[in-house]
C-alpha positions in Angstrom: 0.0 0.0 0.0 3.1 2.2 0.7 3.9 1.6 -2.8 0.8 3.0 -4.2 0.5 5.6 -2.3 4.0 6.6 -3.1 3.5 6.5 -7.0 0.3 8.1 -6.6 2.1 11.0 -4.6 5.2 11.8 -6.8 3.5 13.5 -9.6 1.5 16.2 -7.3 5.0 16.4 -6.0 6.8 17.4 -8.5 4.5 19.5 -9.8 4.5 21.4 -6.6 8.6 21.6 -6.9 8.1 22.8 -10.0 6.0 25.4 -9.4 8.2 27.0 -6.7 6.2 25.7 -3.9 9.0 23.6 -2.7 10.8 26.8 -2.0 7.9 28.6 -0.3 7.4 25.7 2.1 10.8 25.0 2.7 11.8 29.6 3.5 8.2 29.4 5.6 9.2 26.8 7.6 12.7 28.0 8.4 11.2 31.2 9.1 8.5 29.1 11.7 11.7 27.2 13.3 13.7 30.8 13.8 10.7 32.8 15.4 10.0 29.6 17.5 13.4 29.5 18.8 13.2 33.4 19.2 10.3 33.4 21.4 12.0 30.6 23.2 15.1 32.3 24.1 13.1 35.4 24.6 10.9 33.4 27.0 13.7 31.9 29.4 15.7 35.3 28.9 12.5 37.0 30.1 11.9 34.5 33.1 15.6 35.3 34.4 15.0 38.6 34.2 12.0 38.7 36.6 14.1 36.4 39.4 17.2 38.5 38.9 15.6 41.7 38.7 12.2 41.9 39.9 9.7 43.5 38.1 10.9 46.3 35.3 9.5 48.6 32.9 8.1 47.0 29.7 10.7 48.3 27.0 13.6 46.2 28.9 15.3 43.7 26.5 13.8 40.7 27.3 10.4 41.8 25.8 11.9 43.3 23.3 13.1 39.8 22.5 9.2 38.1 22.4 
């Protein structure tokens, strides 16, 4: 069934690499993973702050960060 599915698959696929879609999915996911791990970092950076700190004004870096 794997094998059908397959061939039935590879000519929508290469379609879509042909049209550039390939590309768009590939820069909009890579975009996804960077902002993810942006927020993330922003996040623990942002958490620290807080115990080290205490509270702050909003336009500190952390938040900047998010």
């Amino acid at each position: 069934m794997a094998v059908m599915l397959s061939e039935a698959i590879r000519p929508a696929l290469a379609a879509a690499v042909r049209s550039g879609e390939g590309r768009l999915r590939r820069t909009a996911g890579l975009l996804l993973l960077l902002l993810g791990v942006q927020g993330a970092v922003g996040l623990a950076w942002d958490i620290q702050w807080h115990v080290s700190v205490g509270r702050d004004r909003f336009l500190t870096p952390p938040p900047l960060v998010l």
